[in-house]
BAZA-222605 format. One record per residue (C-alpha): y negated, x, z. Coordinates in nm, 2 decimals, m for minus. Layout:
N
<r py="Y" px="X" pz="Z"/>
...
% end
This chain:
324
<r py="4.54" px="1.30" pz="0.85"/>
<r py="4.29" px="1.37" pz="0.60"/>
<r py="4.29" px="1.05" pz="0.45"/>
<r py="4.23" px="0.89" pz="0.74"/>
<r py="3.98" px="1.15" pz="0.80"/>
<r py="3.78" px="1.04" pz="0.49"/>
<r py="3.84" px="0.67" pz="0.49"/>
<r py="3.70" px="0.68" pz="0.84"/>
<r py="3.43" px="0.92" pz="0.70"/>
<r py="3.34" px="0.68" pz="0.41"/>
<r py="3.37" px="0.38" pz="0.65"/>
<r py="3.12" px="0.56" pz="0.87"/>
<r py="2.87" px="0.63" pz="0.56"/>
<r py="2.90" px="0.31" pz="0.48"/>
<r py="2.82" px="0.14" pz="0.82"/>
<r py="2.51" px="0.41" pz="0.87"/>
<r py="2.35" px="0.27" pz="0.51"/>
<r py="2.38" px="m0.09" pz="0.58"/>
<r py="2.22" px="m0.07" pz="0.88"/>
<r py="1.96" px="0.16" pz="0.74"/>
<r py="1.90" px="m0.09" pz="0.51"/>
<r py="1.86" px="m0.39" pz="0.74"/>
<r py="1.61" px="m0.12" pz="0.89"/>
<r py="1.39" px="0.06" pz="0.65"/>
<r py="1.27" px="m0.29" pz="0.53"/>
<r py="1.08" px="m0.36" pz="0.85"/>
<r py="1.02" px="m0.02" pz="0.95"/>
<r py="0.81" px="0.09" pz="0.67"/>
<r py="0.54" px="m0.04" pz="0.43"/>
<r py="0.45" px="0.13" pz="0.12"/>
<r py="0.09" px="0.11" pz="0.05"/>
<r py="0.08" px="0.22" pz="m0.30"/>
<r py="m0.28" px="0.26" pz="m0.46"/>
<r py="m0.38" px="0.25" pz="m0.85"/>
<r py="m0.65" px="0.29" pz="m1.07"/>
<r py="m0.66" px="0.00" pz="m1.35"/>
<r py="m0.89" px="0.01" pz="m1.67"/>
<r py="m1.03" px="m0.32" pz="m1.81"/>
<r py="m1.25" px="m0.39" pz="m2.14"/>
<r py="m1.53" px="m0.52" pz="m2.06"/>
<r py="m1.50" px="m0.53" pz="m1.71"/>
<r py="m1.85" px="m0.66" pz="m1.56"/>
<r py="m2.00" px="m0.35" pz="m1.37"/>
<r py="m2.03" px="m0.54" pz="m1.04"/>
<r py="m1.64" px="m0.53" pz="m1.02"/>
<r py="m1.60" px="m0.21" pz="m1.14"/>
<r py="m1.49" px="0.04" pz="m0.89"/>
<r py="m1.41" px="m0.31" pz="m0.65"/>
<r py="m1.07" px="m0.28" pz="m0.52"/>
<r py="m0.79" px="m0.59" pz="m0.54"/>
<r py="m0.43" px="m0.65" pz="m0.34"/>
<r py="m0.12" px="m0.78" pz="m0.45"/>
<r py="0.18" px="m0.89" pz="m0.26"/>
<r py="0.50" px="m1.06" pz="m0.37"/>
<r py="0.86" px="m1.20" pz="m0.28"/>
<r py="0.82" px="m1.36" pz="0.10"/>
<r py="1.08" px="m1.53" pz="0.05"/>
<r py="0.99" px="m1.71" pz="0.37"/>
<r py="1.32" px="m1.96" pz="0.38"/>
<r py="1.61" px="m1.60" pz="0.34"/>
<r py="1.81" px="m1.55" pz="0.65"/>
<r py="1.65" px="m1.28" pz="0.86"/>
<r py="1.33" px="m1.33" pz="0.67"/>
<r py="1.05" px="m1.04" pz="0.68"/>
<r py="0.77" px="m1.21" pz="0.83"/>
<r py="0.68" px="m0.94" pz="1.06"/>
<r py="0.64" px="m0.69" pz="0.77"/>
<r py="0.42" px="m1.00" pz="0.57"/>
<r py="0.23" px="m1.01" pz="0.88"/>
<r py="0.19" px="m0.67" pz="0.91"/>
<r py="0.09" px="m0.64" pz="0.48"/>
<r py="m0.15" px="m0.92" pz="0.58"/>
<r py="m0.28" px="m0.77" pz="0.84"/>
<r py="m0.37" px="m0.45" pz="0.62"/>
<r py="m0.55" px="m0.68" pz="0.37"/>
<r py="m0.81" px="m0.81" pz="0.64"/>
<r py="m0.86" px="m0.49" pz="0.81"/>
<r py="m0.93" px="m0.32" pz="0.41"/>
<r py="m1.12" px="m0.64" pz="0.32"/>
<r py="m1.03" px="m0.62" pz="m0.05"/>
<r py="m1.27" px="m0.84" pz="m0.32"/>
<r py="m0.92" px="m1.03" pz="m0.36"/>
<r py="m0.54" px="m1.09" pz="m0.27"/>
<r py="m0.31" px="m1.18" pz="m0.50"/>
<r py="0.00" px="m1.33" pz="m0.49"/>
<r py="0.33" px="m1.31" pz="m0.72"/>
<r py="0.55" px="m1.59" pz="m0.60"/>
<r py="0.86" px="m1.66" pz="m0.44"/>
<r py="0.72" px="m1.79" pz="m0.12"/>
<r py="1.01" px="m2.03" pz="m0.03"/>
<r py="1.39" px="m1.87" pz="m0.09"/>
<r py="1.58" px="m2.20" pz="m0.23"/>
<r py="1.47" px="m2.41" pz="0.02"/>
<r py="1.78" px="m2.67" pz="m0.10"/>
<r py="2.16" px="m2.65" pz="m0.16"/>
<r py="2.20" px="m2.71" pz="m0.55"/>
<r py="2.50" px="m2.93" pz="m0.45"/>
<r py="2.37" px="m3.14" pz="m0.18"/>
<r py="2.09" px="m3.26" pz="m0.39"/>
<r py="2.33" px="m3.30" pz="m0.68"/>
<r py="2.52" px="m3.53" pz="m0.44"/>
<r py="2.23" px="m3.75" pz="m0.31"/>
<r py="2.13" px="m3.82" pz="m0.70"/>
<r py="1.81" px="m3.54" pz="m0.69"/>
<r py="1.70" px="m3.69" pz="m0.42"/>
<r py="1.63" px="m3.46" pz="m0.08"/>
<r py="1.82" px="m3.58" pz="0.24"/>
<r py="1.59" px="m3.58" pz="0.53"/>
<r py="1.70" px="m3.25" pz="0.65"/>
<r py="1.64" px="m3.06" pz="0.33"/>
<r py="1.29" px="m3.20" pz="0.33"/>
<r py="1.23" px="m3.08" pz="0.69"/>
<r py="1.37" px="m2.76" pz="0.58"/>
<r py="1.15" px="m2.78" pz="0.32"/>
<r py="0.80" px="m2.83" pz="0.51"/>
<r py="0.91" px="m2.56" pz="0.80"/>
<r py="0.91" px="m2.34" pz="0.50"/>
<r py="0.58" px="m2.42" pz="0.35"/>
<r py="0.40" px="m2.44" pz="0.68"/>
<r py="0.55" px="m2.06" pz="0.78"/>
<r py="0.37" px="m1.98" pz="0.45"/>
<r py="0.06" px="m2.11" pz="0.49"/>
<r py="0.07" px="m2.02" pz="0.89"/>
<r py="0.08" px="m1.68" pz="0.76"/>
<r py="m0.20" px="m1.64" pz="0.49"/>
<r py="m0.47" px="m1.80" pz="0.76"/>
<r py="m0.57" px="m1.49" pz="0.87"/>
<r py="m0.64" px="m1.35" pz="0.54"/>
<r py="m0.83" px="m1.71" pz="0.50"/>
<r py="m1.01" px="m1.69" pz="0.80"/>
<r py="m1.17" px="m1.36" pz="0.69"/>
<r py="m1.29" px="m1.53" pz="0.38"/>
<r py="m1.09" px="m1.32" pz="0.16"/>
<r py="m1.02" px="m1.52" pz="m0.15"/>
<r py="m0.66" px="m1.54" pz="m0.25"/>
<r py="m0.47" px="m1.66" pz="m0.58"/>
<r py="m0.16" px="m1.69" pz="m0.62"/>
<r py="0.14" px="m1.81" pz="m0.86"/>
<r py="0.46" px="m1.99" pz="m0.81"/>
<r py="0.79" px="m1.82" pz="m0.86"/>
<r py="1.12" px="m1.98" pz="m0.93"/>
<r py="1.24" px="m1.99" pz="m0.57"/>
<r py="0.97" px="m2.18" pz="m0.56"/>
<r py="1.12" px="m2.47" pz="m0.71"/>
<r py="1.45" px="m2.66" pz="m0.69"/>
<r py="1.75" px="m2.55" pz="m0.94"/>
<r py="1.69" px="m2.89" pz="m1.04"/>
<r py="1.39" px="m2.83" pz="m1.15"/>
<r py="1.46" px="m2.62" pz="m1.41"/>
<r py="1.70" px="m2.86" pz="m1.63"/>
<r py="1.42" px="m3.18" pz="m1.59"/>
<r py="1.08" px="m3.20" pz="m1.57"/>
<r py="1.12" px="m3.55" pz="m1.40"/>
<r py="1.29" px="m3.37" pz="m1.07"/>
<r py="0.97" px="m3.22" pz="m0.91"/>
<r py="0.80" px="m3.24" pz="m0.59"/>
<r py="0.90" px="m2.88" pz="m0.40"/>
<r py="0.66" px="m2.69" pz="m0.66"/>
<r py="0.40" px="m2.95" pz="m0.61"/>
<r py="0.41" px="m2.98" pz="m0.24"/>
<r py="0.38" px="m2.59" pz="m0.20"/>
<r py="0.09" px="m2.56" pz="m0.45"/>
<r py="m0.06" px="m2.86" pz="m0.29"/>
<r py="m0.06" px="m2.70" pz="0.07"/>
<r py="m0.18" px="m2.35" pz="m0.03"/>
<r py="m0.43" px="m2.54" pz="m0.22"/>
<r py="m0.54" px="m2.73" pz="0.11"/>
<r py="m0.51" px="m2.41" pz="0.31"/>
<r py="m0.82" px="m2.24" pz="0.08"/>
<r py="m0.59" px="m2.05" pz="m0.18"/>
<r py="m0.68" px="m2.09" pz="m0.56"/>
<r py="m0.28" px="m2.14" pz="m0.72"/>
<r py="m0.25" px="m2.10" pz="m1.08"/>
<r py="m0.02" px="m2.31" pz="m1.28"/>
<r py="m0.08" px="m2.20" pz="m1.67"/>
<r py="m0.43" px="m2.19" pz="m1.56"/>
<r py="m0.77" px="m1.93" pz="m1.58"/>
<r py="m1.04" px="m1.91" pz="m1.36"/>
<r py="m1.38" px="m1.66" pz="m1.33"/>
<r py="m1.39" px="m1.51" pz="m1.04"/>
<r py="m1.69" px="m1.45" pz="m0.83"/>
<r py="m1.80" px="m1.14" pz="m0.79"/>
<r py="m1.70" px="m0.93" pz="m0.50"/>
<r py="m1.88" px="m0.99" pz="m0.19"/>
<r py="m2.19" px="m0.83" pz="m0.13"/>
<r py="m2.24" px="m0.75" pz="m0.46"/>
<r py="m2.48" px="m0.93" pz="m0.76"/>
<r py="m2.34" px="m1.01" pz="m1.12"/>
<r py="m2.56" px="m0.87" pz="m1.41"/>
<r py="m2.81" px="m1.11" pz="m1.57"/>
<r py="m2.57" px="m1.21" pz="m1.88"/>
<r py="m2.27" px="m1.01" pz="m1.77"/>
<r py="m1.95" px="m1.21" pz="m1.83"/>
<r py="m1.69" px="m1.32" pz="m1.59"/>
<r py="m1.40" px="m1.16" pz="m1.52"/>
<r py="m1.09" px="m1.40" pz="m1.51"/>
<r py="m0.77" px="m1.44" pz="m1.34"/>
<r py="m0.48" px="m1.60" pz="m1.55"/>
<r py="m0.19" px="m1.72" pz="m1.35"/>
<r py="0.14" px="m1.83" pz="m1.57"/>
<r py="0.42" px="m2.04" pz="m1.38"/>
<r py="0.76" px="m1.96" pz="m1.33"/>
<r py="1.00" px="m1.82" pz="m1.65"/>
<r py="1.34" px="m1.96" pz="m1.46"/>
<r py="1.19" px="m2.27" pz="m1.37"/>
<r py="1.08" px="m2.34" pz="m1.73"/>
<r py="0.73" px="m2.41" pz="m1.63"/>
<r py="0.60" px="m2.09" pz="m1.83"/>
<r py="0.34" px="m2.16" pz="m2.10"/>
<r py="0.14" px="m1.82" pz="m2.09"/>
<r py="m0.04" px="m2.00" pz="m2.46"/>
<r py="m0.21" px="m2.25" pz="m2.25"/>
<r py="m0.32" px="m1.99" pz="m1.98"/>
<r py="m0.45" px="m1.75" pz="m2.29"/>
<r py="m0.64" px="m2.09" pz="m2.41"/>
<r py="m0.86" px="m2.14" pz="m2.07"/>
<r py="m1.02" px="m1.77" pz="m2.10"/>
<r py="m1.32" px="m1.75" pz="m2.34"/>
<r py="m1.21" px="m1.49" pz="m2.64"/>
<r py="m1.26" px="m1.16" pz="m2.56"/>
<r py="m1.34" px="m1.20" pz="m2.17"/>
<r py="m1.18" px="m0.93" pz="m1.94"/>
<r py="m0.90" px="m1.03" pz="m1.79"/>
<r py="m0.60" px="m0.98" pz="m1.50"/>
<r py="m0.31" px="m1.19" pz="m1.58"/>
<r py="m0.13" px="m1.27" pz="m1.28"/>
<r py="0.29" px="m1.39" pz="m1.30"/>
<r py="0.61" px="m1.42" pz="m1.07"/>
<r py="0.84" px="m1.27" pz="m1.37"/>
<r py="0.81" px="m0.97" pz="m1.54"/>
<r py="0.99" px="m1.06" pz="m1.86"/>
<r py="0.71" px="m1.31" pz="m1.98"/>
<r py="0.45" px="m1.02" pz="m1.99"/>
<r py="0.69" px="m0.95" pz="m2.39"/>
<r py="0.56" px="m1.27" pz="m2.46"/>
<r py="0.18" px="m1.19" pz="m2.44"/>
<r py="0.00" px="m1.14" pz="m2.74"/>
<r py="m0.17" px="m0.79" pz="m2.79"/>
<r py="m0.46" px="m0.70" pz="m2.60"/>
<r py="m0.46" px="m1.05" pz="m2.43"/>
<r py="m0.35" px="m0.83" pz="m2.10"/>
<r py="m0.47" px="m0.51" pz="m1.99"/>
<r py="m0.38" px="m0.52" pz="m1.67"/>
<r py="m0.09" px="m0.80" pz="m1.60"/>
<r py="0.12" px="m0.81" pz="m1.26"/>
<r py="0.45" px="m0.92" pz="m1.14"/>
<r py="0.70" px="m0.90" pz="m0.87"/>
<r py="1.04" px="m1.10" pz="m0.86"/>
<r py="1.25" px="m0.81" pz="m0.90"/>
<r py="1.22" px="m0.64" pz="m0.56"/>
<r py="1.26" px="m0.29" pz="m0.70"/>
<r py="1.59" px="m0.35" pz="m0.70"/>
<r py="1.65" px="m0.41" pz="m0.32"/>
<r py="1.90" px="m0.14" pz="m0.28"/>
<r py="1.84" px="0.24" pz="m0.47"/>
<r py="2.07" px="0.52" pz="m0.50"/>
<r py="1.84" px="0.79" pz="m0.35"/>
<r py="1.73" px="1.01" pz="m0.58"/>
<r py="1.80" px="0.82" pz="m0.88"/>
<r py="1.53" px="0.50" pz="m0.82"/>
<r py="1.63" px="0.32" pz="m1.13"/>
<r py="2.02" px="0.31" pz="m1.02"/>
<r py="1.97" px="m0.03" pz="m0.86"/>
<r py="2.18" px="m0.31" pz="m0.72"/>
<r py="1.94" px="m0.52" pz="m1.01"/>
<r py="2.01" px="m0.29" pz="m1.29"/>
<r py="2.42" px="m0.24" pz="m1.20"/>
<r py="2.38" px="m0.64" pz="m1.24"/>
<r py="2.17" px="m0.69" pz="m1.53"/>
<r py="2.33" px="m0.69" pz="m1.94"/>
<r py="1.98" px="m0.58" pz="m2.08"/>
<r py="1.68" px="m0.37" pz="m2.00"/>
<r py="1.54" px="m0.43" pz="m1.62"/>
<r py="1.15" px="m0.39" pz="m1.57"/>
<r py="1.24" px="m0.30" pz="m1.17"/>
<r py="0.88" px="m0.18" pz="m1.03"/>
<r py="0.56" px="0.06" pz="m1.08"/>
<r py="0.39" px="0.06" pz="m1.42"/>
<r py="0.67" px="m0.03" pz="m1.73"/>
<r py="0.59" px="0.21" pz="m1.99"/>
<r py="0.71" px="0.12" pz="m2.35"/>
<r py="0.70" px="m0.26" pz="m2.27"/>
<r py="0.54" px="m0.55" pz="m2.44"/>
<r py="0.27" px="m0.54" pz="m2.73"/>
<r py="m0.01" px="m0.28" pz="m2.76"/>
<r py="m0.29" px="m0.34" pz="m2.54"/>
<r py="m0.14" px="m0.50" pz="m2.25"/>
<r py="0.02" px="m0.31" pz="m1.95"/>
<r py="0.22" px="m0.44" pz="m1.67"/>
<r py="0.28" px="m0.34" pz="m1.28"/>
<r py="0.59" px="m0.51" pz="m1.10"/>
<r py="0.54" px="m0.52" pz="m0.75"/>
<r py="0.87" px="m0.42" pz="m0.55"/>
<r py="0.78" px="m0.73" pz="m0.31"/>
<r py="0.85" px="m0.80" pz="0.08"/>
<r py="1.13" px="m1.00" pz="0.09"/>
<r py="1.52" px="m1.02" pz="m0.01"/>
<r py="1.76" px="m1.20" pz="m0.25"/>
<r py="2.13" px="m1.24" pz="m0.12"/>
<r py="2.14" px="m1.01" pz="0.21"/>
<r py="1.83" px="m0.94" pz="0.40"/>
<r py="1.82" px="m0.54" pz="0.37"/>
<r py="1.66" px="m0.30" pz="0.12"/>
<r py="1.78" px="0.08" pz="0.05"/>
<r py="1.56" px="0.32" pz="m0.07"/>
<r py="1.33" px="0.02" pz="m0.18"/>
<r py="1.07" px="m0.02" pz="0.11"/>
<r py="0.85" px="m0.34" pz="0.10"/>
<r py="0.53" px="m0.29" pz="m0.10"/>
<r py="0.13" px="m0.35" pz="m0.06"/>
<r py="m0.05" px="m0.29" pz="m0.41"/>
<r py="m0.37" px="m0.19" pz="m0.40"/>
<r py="m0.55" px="m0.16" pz="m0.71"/>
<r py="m0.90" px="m0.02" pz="m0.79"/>
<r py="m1.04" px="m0.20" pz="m1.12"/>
<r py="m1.21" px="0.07" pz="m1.36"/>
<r py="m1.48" px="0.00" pz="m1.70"/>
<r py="m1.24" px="0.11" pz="m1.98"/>
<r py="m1.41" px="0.37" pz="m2.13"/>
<r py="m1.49" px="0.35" pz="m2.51"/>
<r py="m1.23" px="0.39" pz="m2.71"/>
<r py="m0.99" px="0.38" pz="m2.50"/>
<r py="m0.65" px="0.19" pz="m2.56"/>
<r py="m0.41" px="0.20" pz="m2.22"/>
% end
């Protein structure tokens, strides 16, 4: 009898924390807010706040578009000089094997699947649009077909999602730089410099070149460097990014309470896992990196002790002499 007690015990645990975790994902919304120093950051952004969500992951079963809705939501009603986007709008909007099977070429049901899952995405950034809230964003490897990664001739998902977003008002960054304007309602300094956004594609999909992004912003500018995957911030040369930001990791998805870095990701992964928050010890001197844990899911649609995340970060003058 007390076997059966605690199998039906453990059963009963086990039933109660999946169903918290198909829960606490659309229950609750962490709002996390940081302070970020940048050299040379031109005084009428400092003090000017930015946003930074990640992982829709629009195309998962039981996707989280009321909690994207609801992070979008909080980004028009806070009005931030910015929203910036990690990647992973789409969640492998193909089977690998059916387009194996029709040579790389879509059938007409993937590409419907396809375009329901780009629209959804741009359907939900209009609001942020509408409110003339500029938004950038990068492409993450979901993003593209798995086919994608072994050729560069097999394209067109990537392209057609950038090329919507782009159409919709939102500045995407493939390996690319750009100044941004100052925030609104306030005036740049008579020969201030810019401040630039650097966006570098996906790592997976092999589209990363993070030299070519370095090479569009003028030497010593200040900078944010925006990517999907966390891993290429180790390939940034020192100083080249004091404040960098990922997502792609989700936190983890699913946490052993009390012990946030005991993840389903890190049980999974051979090496070290960069799973969320600032990731201390990691990459050269200089350059620091925030993952953001993301909205969405990878494999099951539930998160444990891993709620979705809103970033809000408020951009600071590095003071003299100062290093982190």
């Amino acid at each position: 009898m007390a076997v059966k007690r605690l199998i039906a015990f453990v059963f009963g645990a086990l039933v109660l924390v999946a169903g918290w975790g198909f829960v606490e994902p659309r229950l609750v919304l962490d709002e996390t807010h940081r302070e970020a120093s940048i050299p040379g950051l031109p005084e009428a952004w400092d003090g000017a706040r930015i946003a930074v969500m990640a992982d829709w992951q629009t195309g998962m079963w039981l996707a989280n578009e009321g909690m994207i809705r609801r992070g979008i939501a909080r980004v028009v009603a806070q009005a931030p000089a910015a929203l910036l986007l990690a990647g992973d709008f789409l969640y492998q909007p193909v089977d690998e094997e059916s387009a194996q099977e029709a040579n790389e070429e879509l059938e007409p049901e993937d590409l419907k699947e396809i375009e329901a899952q780009i629209a959804r995405t741009v359907e939900l950034l209009r609001p942020v649009l509408a409110a003339g809230i500029p938004v950038y964003a990068v492409l993450g490897n979901h993003d593209y077909l798995k086919e994608e990664f072994e050729s560069a001739a097999v394209s067109g998902v990537a392209d057609q999602l950038a090329n919507a977003l782009r159409s919709a008002g939102v500045t995407v960054l493939r390996n690319e730089a750009v100044a941004l304007p100052p925030p609104k309602g306030r005036s740049p300094v008579a020969g201030a410099r810019s401040l630039y956004l650097g966006g570098i594609d996906s790592l997976l999909a092999g589209r990363a070149e993070p030299e070519r992004m370095l090479a569009a912003i003028p030497q010593g500018a200040p900078r944010l460097v925006l990517m999907h995957n966390p891993d290429v911030f180790a390939k940034l040369p020192a100083s080249s990014a004091p404040l960098a930001l990922a997502g792609h990791t989700h936190g983890g998805q699913m946490r052993v309470p009390g012990f946030p870095r005991w993840s389903w990701m890190a049980l999974r992964a051979s090496g070290r896992v960069t799973v969320d928050g600032w990731i201390h010890d990691y990459g050269a001197p200089g350059n620091r990196l925030y993952v953001n844990r993301g909205i969405g899911f990878s494999t099951a649609p539930m998160r444990i002790n891993c709620p979705p995340e809103l970033t809000w970060f408020t951009l600071r003058a590095q003071p003299s002499g100062e290093t982190r």
